[in-house]
C-alpha positions as CSV (number, residue, x, y, z in Angstrom):
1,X,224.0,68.2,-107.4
2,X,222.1,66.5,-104.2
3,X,219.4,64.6,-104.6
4,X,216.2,65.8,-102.8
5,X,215.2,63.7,-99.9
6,X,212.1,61.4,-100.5
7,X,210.4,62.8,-97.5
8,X,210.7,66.4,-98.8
9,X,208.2,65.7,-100.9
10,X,206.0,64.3,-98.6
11,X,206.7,67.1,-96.1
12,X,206.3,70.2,-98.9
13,X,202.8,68.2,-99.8
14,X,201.5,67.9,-96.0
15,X,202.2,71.7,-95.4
16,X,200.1,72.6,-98.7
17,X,197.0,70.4,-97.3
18,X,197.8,72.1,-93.9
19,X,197.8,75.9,-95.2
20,X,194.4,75.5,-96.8
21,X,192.4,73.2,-94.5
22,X,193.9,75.1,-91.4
23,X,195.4,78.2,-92.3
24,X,197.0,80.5,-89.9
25,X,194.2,83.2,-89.4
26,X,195.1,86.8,-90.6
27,X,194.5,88.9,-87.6
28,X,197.1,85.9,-85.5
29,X,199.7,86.6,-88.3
30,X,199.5,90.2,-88.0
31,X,199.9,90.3,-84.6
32,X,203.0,88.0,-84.9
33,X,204.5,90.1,-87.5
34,X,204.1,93.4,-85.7
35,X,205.8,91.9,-82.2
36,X,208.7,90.2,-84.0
37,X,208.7,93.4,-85.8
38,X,209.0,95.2,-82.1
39,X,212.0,93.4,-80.6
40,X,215.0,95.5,-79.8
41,X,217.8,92.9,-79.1
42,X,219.8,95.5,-76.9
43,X,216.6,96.1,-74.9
44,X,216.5,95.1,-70.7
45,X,213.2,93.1,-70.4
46,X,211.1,94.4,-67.2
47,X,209.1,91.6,-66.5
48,X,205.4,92.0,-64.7
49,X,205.4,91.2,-60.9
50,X,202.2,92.7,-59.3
51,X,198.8,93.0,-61.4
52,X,196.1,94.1,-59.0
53,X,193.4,92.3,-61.3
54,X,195.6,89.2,-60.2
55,X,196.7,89.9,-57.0
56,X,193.7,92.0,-55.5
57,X,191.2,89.7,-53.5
58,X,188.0,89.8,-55.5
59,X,186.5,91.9,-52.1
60,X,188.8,94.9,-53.1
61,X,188.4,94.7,-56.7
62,X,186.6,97.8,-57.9
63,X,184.6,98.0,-61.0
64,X,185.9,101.5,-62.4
65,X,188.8,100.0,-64.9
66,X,191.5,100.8,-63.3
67,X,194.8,98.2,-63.0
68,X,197.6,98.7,-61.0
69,X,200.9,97.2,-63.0
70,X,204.0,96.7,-61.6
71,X,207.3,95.5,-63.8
72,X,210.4,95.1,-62.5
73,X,214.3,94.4,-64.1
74,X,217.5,94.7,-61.5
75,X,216.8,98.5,-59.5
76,X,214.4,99.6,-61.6
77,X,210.7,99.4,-61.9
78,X,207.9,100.7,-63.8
79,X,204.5,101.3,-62.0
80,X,201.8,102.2,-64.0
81,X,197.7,102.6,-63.6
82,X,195.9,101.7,-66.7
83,X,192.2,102.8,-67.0
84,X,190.2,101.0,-69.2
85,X,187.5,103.0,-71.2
86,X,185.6,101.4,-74.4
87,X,188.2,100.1,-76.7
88,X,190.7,102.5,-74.9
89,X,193.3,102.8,-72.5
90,X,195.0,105.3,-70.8
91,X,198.2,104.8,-68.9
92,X,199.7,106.8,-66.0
93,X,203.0,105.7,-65.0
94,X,206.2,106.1,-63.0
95,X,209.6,105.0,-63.8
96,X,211.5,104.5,-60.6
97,X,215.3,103.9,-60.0
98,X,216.3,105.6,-63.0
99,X,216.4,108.7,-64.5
100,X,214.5,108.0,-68.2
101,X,213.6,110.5,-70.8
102,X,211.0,108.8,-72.6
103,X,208.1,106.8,-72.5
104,X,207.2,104.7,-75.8
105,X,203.5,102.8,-75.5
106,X,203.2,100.2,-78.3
107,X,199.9,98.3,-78.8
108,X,198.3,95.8,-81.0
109,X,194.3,95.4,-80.8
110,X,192.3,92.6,-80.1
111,X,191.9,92.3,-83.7
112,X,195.2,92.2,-84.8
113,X,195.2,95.7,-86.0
114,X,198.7,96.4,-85.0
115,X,200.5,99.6,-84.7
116,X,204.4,98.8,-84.9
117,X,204.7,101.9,-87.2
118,X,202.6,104.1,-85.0
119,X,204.0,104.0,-81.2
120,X,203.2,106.6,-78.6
121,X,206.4,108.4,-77.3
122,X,205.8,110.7,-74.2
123,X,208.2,113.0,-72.1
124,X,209.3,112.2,-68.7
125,X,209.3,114.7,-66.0
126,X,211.6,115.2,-63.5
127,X,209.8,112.8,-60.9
128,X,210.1,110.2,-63.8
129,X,205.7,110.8,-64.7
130,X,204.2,109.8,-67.3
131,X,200.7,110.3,-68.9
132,X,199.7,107.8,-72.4
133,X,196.0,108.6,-73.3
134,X,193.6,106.7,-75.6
135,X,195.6,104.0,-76.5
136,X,193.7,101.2,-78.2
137,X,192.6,98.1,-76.0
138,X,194.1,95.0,-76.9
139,X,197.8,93.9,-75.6
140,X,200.2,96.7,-74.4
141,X,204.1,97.3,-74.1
142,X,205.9,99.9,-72.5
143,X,210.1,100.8,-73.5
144,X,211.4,103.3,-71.4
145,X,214.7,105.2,-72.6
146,X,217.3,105.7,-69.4
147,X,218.9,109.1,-69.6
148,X,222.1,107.0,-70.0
149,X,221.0,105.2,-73.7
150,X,219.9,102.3,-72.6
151,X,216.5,101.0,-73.1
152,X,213.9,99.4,-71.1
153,X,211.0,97.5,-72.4
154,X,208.1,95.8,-70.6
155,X,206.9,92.4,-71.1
156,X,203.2,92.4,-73.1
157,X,200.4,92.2,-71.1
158,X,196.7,92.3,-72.2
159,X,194.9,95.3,-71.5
């Protein structure tokens, strides 16, 4: 039998004085429970490389919600144009460089409403289109499945 360390003690008491004079707020840990919930290990990670509400000059930007996304990973990419209506999105979207056969949106609201058990999956045409409508604002991912098994997810991005 070990003997407990005398800082354990200390340590479990400090953590009980954090949790209820700062506790983590409900909405945060839903959020983090949903996205760890999300992972797929096996996934490729296309990473964001052109935001037009980033890269745009302020001159060009036009005030009708739409954003021009770009996310890239080896060949392929993923363009999409997300327009923003109240407390929805819709996405229209291309995968390039690879034939897919699915589109999966997955997103988690502003108020931590999350919907891991409730993702959008869409068809692919031929052209590799897609169309996701009234998706709830908040912070968006895309997974795209390749006609070869293999799966494609974006990085999250607020939208």
């Amino acid at each position: 039998m070990t003997t407990p360390h005398p800082d354990d003690e200390l340590a479990g008491w400090l953590a009980s004085v954090v949790a209820h004079a700062d506790p983590v707020p409900g909405p945060l840990l839903a959020a983090a429970r949903a996205a760890y919930g999300l992972r797929d290990l096996d996934a490729r990670v296309a990473e964001l490389v052109r935001d037009s509400a980033v890269d745009a000059p302020a001159a060009l930007v036009r005030g009708d919600g739409r954003r021009l996304l770009s996310f890239e990973t080896g060949e392929l990419a993923i363009e999409c144009e997300v327009r923003r209506q109240p407390a929805r999105v819709d996405v229209l979207g291309q995968v390039v460089g690879a034939s897919a056969t699915s589109v999966t949106a997955t997103s988690i609201t502003a108020q931590g409403a999350a919907a891991p058990g409730e993702p959008v999956q869409v068809p692919v045409d031929g052209q590799g289109r897609f169309s996701i409508r009234g998706l709830p604002a908040g912070v968006l991912r895309l997974g795209a499945r390749l006609a070869d098994g293999t799966v494609v997810v974006t990085s999250w991005i607020p939208v």
